[in-house]
C-alpha atoms as one frame of an Amber mdcrd trajectory, in Angstrom:
protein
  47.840   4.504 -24.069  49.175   2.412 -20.995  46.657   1.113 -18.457  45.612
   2.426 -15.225  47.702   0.338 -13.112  46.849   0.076  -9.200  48.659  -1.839
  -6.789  45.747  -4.621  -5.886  47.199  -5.877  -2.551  46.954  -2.090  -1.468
  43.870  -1.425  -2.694  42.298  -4.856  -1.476  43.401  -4.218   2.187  42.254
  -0.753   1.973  38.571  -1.627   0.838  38.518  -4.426   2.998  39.341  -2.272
   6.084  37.067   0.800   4.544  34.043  -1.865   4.425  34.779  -3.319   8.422
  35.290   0.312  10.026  32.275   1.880   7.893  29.544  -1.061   8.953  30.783
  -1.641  12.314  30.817   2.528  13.290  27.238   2.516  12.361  26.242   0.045
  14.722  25.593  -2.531  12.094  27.154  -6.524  10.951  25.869  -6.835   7.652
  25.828  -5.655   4.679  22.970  -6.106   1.552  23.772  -5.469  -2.476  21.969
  -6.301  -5.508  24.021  -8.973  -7.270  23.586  -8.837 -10.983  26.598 -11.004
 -12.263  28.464  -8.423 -13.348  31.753  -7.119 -12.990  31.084  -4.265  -9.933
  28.911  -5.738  -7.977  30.910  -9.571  -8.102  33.426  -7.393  -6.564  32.166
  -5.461  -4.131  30.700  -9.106  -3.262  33.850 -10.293  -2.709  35.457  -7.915
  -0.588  32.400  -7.686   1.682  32.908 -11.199   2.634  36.079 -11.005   3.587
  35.526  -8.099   5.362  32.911  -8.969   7.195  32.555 -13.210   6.839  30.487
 -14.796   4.503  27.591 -15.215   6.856  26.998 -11.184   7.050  26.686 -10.786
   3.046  23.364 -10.759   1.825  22.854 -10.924  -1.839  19.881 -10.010  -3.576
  19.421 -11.096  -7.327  16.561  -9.200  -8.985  16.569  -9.973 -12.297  13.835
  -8.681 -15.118  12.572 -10.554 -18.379  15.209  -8.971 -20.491  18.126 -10.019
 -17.721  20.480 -12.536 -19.483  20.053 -16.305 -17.789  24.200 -15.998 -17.810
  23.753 -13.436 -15.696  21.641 -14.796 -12.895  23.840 -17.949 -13.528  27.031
 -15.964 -12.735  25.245 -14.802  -9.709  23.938 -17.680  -8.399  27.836 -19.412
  -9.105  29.717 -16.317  -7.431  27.037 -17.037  -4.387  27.767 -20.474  -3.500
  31.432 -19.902  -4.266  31.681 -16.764  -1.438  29.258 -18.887   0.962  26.895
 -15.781   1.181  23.052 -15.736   1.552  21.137 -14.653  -1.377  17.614 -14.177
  -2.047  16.382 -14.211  -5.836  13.260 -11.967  -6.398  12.290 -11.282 -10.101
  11.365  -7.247 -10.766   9.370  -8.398 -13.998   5.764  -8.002 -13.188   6.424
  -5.229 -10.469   8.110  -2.508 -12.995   5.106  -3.941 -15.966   2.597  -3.460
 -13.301   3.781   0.144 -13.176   3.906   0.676 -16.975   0.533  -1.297 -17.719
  -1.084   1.512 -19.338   1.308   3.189 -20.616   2.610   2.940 -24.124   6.212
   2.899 -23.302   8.473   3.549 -26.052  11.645   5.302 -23.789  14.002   1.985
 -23.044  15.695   4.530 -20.944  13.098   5.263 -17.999  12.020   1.415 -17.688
  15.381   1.085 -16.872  15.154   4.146 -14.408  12.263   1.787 -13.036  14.181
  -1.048 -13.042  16.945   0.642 -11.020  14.628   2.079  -8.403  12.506  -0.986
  -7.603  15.291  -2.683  -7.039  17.116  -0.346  -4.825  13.675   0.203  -2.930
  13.688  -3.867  -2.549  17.592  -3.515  -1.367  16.414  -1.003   1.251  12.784
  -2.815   2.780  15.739  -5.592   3.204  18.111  -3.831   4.919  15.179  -3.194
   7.743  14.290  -6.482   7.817  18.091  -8.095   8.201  19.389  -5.239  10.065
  22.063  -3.960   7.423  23.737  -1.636   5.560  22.927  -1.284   1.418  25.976
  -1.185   0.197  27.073   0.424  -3.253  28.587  -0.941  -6.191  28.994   2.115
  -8.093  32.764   2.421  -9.567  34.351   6.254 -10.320  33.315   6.467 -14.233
  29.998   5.914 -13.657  29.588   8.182 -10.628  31.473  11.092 -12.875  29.767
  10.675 -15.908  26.365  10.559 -14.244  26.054   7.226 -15.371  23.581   5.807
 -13.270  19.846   6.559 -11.707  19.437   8.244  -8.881  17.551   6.538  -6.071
  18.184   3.466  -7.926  21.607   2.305  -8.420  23.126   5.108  -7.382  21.844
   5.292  -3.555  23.737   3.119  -0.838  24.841   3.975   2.614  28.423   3.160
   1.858  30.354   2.838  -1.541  34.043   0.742  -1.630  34.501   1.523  -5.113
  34.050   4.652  -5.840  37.855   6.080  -6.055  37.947   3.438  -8.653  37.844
   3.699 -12.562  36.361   0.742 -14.590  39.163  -0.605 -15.386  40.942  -0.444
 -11.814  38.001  -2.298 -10.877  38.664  -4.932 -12.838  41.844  -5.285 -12.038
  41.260  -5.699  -8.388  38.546  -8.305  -9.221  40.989 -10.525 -11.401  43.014
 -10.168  -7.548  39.831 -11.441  -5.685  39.622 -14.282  -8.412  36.444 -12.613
  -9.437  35.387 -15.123 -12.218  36.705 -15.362 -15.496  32.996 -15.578 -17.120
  32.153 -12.265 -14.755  34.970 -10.208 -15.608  34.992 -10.533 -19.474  31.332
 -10.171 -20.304  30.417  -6.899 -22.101  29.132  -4.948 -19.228  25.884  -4.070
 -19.385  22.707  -3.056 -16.831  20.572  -5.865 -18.461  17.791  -2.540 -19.398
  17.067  -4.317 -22.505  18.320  -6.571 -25.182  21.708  -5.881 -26.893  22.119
  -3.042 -24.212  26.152  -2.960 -23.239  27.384   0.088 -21.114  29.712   0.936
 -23.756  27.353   1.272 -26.800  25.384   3.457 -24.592  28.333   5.507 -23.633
  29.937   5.253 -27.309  33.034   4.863 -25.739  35.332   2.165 -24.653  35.907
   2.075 -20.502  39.819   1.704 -21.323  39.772   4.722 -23.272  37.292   6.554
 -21.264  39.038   6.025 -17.824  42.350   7.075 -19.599  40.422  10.795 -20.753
  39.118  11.258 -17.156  42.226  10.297 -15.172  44.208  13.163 -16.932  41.178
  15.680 -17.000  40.269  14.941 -13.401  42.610  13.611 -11.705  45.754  15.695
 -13.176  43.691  18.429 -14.310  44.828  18.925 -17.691  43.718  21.779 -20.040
  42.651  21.179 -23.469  45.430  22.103 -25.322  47.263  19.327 -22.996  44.599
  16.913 -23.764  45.220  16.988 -27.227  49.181  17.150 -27.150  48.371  14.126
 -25.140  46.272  12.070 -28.550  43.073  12.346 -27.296  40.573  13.416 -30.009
  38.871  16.695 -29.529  34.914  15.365 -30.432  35.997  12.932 -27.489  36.926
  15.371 -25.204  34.368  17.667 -26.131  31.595  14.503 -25.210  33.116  13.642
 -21.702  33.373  16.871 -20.759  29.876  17.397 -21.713  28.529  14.257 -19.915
  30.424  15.325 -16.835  28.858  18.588 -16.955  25.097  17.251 -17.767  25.047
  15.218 -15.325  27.343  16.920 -11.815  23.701  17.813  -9.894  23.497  13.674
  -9.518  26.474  13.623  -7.254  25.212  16.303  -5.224  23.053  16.821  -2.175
  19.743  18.173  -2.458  19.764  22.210  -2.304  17.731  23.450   0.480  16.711
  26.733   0.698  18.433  29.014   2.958  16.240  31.295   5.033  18.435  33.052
   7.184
């Protein structure tokens, strides 16, 4: 199946004016983001400086034991390539503070832990340099649920999230996002060997194909399947999509009247 092709230029100018209007109509100059090295959040890096100069972008690396040293390298590169601050504060004995008596065997909430100290570190830094978190989440993720909520999830504004995985990497190849950032497995770093797309058991290419025609063109089943796509694949999607919908949603409040 073809690619999801997007017109980059477009797009770029877009974001770039989505991130200028957003910060400056809620009073603020800056902006603050984890930077992890990877694809997403290289990107949203990117776009944020030219948006708002170099000077206004503050980075935050926050790596944990299991991080990979490429990654903080890649971060630390993309950094002094951009000209934008960046503070480096390791998570490590914060989230095994937390877990100290615990016998933890669930890989899955330490990185739930992982993903809310270090959006509660994002936010304490927003107060103190007067700025906006901003989000790095792309439009896979956010519809298959695929991220923690009040961690990674949780920003003020989001540039990227009308964008599939693979979209996003094509606009970061047009930011000269680089090379080492853009073809590394993705991965949240949780622990080691952990890639997005064993964790998903899916490819992003093939993934962001399934959800463009189910979501975006709203295709039924039986034009799913005329279409190649395998029904246990459908069947899995659909199911994450459905698992996981109450993450993109507001808190319910009670109504008393």
């Amino acid at each position: 199946m073809k690619e999801l092709k997007i017109n980059s230029s477009r797009v770029k100018g877009k974001l770039i004016d989505f991130i200028q209007k957003s910060v400056r109509s809620s009073g603020f100059k800056r902006v603050v983001l984890g930077l992890s090295g990877g694809l997403d959040s290289s990107t949203v890096a990117c776009l944020s400086a030219r948006a708002l100069g170099p000077k206004n972008v503050i980075g935050i690396i926050m790596p944990y034991k299991t991080t990979q040293k490429r990654d903080i390298i890649d971060a630390k590169k993309l950094s002094k390539t951009l000209g934008i601050q960046i503070e480096y504060i390791d998570i490590s004995n914060m989230v095994d503070a937390y877990f100290k008596k615990i016998d933890l065997k669930d890989n899955l909430r330490r990185g739930n832990k992982m993903a809310r100290e270090r959006m509660s570190i994002l936010y304490d830094h927003s107060k103190e340099c007067n700025a906006l978190v901003i989000g790095t989440g792309n439009k896979t993720e956010i519809l298959l649920g695929y991220g923690t909520m009040h961690g990674d999830m949780a920003c003020a504004i989001n540039p990227l999230g009308e964008l599939y995985k693979t979209q996003v990497i094509q606009l970061a190849k047009s930011l000269k996002v680089p090379a080492s950032v853009i073809n590394k497995p993705p991965s949240a770093g949780f622990w080691k060997g952990q890639t997005d797309e064993n964790e998903l058991g899916f490819k992003y290419k093939d993934i962001d194909m399934l959800l463009y025609y189910l979501i975006d063109k709203k295709y039924t089943m039986s034009q799913l399947l005329k279409k190649g796509f395998d029904v246990n694949f459908i069947c899995s999607i659909k199911e994450k999509i459905k698992n996981n919908t109450f993450k993109s949603k507001l808190p319910k409040i009670a109504k008393l009247t």
